[in-house]
C-alpha positions as CSV (number, residue, x, y, z in Angstrom):
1,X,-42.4,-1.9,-12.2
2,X,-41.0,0.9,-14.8
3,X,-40.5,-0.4,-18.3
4,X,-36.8,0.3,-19.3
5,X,-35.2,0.5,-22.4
6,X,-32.2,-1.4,-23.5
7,X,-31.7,-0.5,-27.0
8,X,-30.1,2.8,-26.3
9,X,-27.5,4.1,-28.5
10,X,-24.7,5.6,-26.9
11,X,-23.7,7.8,-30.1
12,X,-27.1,9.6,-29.9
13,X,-26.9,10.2,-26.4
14,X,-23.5,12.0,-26.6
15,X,-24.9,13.9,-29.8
16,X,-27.5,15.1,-28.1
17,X,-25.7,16.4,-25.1
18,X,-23.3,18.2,-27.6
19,X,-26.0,19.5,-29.7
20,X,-27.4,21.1,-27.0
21,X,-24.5,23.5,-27.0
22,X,-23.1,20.8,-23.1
23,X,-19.8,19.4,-23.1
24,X,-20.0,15.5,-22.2
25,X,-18.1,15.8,-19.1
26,X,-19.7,18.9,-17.0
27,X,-23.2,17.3,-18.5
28,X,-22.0,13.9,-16.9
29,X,-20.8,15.6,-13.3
30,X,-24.8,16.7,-13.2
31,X,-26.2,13.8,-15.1
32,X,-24.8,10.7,-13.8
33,X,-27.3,8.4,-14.4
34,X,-26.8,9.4,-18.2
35,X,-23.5,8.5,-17.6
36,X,-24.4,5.2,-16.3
37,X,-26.6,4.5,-19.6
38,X,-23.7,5.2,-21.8
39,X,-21.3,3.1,-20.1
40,X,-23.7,0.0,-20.4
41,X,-23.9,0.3,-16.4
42,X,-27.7,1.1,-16.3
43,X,-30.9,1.0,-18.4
44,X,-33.3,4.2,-19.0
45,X,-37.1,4.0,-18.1
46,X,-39.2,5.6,-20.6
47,X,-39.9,8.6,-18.2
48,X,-36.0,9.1,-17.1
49,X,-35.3,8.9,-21.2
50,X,-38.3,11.4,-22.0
51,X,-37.0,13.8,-19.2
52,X,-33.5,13.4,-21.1
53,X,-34.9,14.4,-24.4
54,X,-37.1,17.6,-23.2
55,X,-33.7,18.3,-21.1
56,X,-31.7,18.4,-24.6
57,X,-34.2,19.7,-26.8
58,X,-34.5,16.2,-28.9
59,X,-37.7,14.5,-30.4
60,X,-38.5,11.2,-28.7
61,X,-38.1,9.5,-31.1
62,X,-34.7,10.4,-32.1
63,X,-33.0,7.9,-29.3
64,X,-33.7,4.8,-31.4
65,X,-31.9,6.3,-34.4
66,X,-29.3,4.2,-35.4
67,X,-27.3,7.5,-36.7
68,X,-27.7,11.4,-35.5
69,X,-30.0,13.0,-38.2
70,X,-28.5,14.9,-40.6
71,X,-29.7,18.7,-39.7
72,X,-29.7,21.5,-42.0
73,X,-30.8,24.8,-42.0
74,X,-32.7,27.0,-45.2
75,X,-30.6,29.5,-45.6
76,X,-27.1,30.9,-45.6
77,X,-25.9,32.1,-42.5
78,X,-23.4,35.1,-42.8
79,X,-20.9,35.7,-40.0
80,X,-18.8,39.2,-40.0
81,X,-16.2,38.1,-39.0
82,X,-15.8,35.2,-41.5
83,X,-15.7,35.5,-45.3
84,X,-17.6,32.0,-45.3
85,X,-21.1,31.2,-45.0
86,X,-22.5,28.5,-42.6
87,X,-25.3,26.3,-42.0
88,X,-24.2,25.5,-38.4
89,X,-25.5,27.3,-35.8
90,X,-26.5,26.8,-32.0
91,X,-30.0,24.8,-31.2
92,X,-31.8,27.9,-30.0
93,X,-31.2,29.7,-33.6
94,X,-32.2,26.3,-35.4
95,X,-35.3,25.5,-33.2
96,X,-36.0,29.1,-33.9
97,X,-35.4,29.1,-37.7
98,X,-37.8,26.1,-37.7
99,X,-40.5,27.9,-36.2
100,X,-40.3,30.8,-38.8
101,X,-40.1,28.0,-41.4
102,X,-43.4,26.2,-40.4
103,X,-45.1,29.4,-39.9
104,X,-44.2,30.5,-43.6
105,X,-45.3,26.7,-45.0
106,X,-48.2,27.1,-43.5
107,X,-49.1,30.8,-44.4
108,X,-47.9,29.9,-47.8
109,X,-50.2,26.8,-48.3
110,X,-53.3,28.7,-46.9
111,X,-52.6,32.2,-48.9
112,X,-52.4,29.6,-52.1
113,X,-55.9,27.8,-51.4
114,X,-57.3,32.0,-51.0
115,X,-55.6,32.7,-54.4
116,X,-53.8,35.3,-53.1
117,X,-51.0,36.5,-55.7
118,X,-47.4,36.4,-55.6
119,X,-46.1,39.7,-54.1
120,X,-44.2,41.4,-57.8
121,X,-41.6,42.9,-55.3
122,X,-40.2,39.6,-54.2
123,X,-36.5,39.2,-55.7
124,X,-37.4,42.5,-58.2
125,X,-33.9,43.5,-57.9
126,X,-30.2,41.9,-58.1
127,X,-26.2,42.6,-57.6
128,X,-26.1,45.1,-61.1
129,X,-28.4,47.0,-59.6
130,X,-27.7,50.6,-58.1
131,X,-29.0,50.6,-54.2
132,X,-30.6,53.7,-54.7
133,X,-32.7,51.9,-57.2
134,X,-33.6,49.7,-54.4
135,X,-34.6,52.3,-51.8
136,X,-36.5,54.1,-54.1
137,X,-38.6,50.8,-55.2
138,X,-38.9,49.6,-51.6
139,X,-39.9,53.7,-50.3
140,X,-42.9,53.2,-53.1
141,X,-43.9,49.9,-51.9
142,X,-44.3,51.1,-48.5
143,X,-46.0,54.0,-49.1
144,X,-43.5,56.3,-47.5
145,X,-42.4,59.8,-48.7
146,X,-38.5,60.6,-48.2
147,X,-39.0,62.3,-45.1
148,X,-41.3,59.8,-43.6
149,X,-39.6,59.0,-40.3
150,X,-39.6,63.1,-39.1
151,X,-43.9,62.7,-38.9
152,X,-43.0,60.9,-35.9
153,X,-41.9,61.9,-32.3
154,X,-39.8,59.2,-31.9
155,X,-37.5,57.0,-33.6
156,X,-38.9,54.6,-31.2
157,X,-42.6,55.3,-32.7
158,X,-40.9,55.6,-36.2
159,X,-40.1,51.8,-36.0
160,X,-43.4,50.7,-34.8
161,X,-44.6,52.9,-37.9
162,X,-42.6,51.2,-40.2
163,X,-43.0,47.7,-39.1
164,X,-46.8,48.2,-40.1
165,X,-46.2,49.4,-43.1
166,X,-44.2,46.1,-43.5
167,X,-46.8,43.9,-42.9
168,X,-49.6,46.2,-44.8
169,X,-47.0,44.9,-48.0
170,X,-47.8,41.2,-47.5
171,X,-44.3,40.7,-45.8
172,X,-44.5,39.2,-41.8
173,X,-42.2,40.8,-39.0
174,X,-41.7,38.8,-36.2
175,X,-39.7,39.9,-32.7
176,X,-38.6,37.5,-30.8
177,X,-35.5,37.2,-28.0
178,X,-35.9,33.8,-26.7
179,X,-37.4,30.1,-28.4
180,X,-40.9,30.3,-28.6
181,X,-42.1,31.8,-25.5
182,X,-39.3,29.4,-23.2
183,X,-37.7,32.3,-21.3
184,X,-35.0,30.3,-20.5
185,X,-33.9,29.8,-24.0
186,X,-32.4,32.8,-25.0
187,X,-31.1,33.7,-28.5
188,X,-27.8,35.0,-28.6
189,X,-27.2,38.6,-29.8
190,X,-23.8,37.9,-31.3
191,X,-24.6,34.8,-32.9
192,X,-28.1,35.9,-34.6
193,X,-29.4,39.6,-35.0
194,X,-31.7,38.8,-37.2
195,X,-33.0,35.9,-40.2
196,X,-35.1,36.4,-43.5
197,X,-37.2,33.8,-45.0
198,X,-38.0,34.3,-48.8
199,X,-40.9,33.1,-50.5
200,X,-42.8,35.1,-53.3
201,X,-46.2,34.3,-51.2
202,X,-45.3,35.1,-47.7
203,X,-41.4,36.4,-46.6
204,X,-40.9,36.0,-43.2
205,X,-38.5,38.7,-41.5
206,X,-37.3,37.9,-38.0
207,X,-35.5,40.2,-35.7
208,X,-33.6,39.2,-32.4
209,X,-35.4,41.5,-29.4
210,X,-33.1,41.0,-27.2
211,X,-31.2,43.6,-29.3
212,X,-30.8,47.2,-28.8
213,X,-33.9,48.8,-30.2
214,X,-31.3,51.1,-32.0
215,X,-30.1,48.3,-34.2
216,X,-33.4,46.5,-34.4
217,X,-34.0,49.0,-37.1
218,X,-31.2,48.7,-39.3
219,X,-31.4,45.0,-39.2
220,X,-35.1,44.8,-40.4
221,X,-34.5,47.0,-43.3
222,X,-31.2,45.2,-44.4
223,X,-33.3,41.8,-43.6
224,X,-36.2,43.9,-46.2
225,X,-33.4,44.6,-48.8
226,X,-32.5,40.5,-48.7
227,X,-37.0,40.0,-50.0
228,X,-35.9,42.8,-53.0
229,X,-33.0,40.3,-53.7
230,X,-35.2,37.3,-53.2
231,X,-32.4,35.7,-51.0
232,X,-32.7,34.2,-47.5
233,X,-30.6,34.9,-45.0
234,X,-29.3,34.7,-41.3
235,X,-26.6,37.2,-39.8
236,X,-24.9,38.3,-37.0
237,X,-24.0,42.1,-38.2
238,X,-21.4,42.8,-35.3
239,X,-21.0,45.8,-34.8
240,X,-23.7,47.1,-36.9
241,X,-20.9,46.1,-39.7
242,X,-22.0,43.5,-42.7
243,X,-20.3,40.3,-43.4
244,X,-17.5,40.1,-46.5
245,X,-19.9,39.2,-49.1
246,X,-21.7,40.9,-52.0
247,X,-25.5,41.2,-51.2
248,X,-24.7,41.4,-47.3
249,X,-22.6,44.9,-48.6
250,X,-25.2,45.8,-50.8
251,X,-28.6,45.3,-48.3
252,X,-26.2,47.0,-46.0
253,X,-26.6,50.1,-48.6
254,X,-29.8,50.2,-49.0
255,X,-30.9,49.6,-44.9
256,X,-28.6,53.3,-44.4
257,X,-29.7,55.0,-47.5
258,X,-33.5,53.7,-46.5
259,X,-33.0,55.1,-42.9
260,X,-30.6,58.0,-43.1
261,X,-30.7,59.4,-47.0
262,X,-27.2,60.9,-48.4
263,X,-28.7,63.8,-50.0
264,X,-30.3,64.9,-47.0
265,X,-27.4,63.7,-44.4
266,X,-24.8,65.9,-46.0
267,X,-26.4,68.9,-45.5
268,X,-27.4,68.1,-42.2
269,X,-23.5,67.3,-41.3
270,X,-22.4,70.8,-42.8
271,X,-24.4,72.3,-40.0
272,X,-23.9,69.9,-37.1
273,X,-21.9,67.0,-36.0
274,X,-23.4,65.9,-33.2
275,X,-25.0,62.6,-33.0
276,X,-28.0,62.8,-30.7
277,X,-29.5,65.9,-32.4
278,X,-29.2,64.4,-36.0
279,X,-30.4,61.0,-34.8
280,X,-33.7,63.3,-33.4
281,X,-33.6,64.5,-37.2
282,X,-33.6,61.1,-38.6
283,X,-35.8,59.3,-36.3
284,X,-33.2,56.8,-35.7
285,X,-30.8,55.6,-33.1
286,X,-27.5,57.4,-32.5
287,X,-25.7,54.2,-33.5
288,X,-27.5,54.2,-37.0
289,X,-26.4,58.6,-37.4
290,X,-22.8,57.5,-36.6
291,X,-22.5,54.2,-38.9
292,X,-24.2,56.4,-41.6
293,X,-21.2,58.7,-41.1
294,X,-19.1,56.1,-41.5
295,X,-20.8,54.3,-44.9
296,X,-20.0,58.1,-46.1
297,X,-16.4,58.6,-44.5
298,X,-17.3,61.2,-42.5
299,X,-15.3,59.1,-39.4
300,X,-12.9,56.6,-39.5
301,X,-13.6,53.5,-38.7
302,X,-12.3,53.4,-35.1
303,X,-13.9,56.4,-34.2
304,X,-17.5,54.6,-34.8
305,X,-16.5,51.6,-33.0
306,X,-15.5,53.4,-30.1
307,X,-19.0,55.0,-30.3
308,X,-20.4,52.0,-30.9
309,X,-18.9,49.9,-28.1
310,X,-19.8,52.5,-25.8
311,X,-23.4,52.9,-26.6
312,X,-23.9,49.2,-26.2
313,X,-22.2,49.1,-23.1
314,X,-25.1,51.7,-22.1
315,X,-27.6,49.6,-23.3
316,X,-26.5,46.3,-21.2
317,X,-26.4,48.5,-18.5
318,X,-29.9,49.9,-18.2
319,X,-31.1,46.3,-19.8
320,X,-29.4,44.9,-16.4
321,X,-30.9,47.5,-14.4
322,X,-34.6,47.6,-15.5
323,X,-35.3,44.5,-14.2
324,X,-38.1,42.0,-16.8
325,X,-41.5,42.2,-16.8
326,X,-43.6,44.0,-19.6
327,X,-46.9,42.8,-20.6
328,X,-47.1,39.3,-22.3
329,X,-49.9,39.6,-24.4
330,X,-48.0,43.2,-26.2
331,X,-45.0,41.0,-26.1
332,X,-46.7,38.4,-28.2
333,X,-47.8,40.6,-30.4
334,X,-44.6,41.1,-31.6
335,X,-43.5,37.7,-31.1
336,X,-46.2,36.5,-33.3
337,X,-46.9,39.3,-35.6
338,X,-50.5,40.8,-36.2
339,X,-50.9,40.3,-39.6
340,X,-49.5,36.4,-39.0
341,X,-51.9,35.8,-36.2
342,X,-54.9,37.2,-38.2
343,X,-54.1,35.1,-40.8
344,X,-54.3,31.9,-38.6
345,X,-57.6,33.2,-36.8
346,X,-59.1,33.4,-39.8
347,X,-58.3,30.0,-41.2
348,X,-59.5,28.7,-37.3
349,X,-63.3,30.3,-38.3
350,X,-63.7,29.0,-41.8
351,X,-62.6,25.5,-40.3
352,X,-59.5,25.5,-42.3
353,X,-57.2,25.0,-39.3
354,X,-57.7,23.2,-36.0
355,X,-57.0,24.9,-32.5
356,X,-54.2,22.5,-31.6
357,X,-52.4,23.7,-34.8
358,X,-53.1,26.9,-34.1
359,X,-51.4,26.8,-30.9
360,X,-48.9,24.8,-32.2
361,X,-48.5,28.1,-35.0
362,X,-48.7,31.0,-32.5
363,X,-46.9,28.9,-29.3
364,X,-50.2,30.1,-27.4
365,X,-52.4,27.4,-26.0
366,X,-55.9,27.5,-24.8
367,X,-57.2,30.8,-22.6
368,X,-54.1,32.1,-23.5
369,X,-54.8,32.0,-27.0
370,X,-58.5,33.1,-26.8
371,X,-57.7,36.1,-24.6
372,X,-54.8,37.2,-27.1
373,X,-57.4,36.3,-30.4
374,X,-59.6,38.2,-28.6
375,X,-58.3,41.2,-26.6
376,X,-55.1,42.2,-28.4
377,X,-55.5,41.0,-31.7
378,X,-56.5,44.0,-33.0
């Protein structure tokens, strides 16, 4: 006979169905045995109540709380349309800020035991300072030259440049659309384009894939601007347009002047106004040319959110239309970063880290691990 449990708490099992982003009563039409539990009709077994707490995303051990656990997240989370900060956001962002988060402990531990220094760039810079300033600093630290982006054919290639150049600074660049590698978890665009975890050891940049490429870009360099600040971050950027706060305005500043310099843009707009061909200049996305013109006033602010709107609507259309697939071991590349996952082989050689941690680390287990350590690490 199945053991059942009777000390169930009805305000935990209600919490945890609203966490989960359910309403009690559409939850309860396909859950009725839940139902039954709350209302003192029925009593769980330990595998019906462990099949409710993978179904609702909850540790175990959570249903014999006698009050839900307080839950916050490490950073403020900036909404454009709100003046306010947050902490509150849906269980796929917090599961997936918690990742990051344990990734970065860890990295941050193990770089400490190898006596690696503190990167000097980390939180260099601050609100008095001129954004220019910053773009210059953050240009040197990278290595790049003004011009950097036209070396490359693409802007597509541009990014996948710059992303290395990223990680060769000691900063890790994770891309990721979904929790972990549960496909089913997705992570809303217009709640979360992007998150930046600051540490003067190991900064953790993350940046929503399930994004347009085109505005991949400016979110990683405004999420770069936010390590020069040394302030972590989350952000929704709708639009491509910053929240109403001072260092969201300013890493805005610095992400265009990084990606589409002023002194080179105006003379570039004196000759041609056409999106596509400058964006072919600039080795970014057309989105990036026309917000650029707007940061400068060359369009009102309609016009670019026309353009906007319309490119997106572009992009949801061929996303639609392409179907998935893709190569998961190049997808978890990105998901995990290089430079992370090197880190965590090495520790795995010198005996410094188990295998279950490090599949707990990269959210890779067994022959899957080994055939990405070995095949596409590097």
């Amino acid at each position: 006979m199945s053991t059942r449990v009777e000390n169930i708490n009805k305000n935990i099992i209600e919490w945890a169905i609203v966490r989960n982003g359910n309403s009690l009563s559409e939850f309860y039409a396909q859950n009725p045995n839940v139902e039954s539990w709350v209302k003192g009709e029925k009593n769980p077994t330990l595998k019906q109540l462990e099949d409710f707490t993978h179904k609702v995303h909850v540790p175990f051990g959570y249903m014999f709380l006698e009050n839900p656990p307080i839950e916050n997240i490490p950073l403020p989370f900036f909404r454009t349309a709100n003046i306010n900060t947050s902490n509150k956001v849906s269980l796929n962002v917090f599961h997936t800020i918690h990742i990051i988060q344990d990734r970065q402990n860890w990295l941050t531990e193990y770089l400490d035991e190898l006596d690696f220094p503190n990167l000097n760039f980390v939180g260099k810079y601050n609100l008095n300072n001129d954004y220019k300033v910053i773009v210059n600093d953050i240009r040197n630290t990278l290595k790049l030259e003004l011009d950097w982006a036209s070396k490359h054919n693409t802007w597509e290639q541009a990014l996948d440049f710059l992303t290395n150049q990223i990680e060769e600074a000691g900063i890790i660049v994770t891309f990721n659309g979904i929790v972990g590698t549960n496909t089913r978890r997705i992570i809303d665009v217009n709640e979360c384009r992007g998150f930046v975890l600051v540490n003067n050891k190991a900064p953790f940049l993350f940046i929503n894939s399930a994004d347009a490429k085109a505005a991949q870009m400016f979110t990683l360099i405004h999420e770069l601007a936010h390590v020069w600040l040394g302030e972590s971050a989350g952000f929704d950027n709708q639009n491509l347009i910053p929240a109403n706060d001072p260092i969201e305005i300013l890493c805005d500043k610095v992400a265009a002047e990084f990606l589409v310099p002023e002194i080179i843009f105006m003379k570039k707009w004196e000759v041609t106004k056409d999106f596509k061909y400058l964006s072919r200049i600039f080795k970014v996305s057309q989105i990036v040319i026309a917000r650029r013109a707007l940061d400068l006033n060359l369009i009102t602010k309609s016009r670019f959110l026309e353009f906007y709107n319309q490119y997106m609507e572009d992009f949801k259309f061929k996303k639609d239309n392409q179907g998935s697939g893709g190569n998961f071991y190049a997808t978890a590349r990105k998901r995990v970063s290089l430079r992370f996952a090197s880190f965590v082989n090495n520790a795995v050689k010198e005996n410094r880290l188990l295998y279950r941690d490090a599949y707990k680390l990269t959210n890779l287990k067994g022959e899957t691990y080994n055939k990405f350590i070995t095949e596409y690490l590097y």
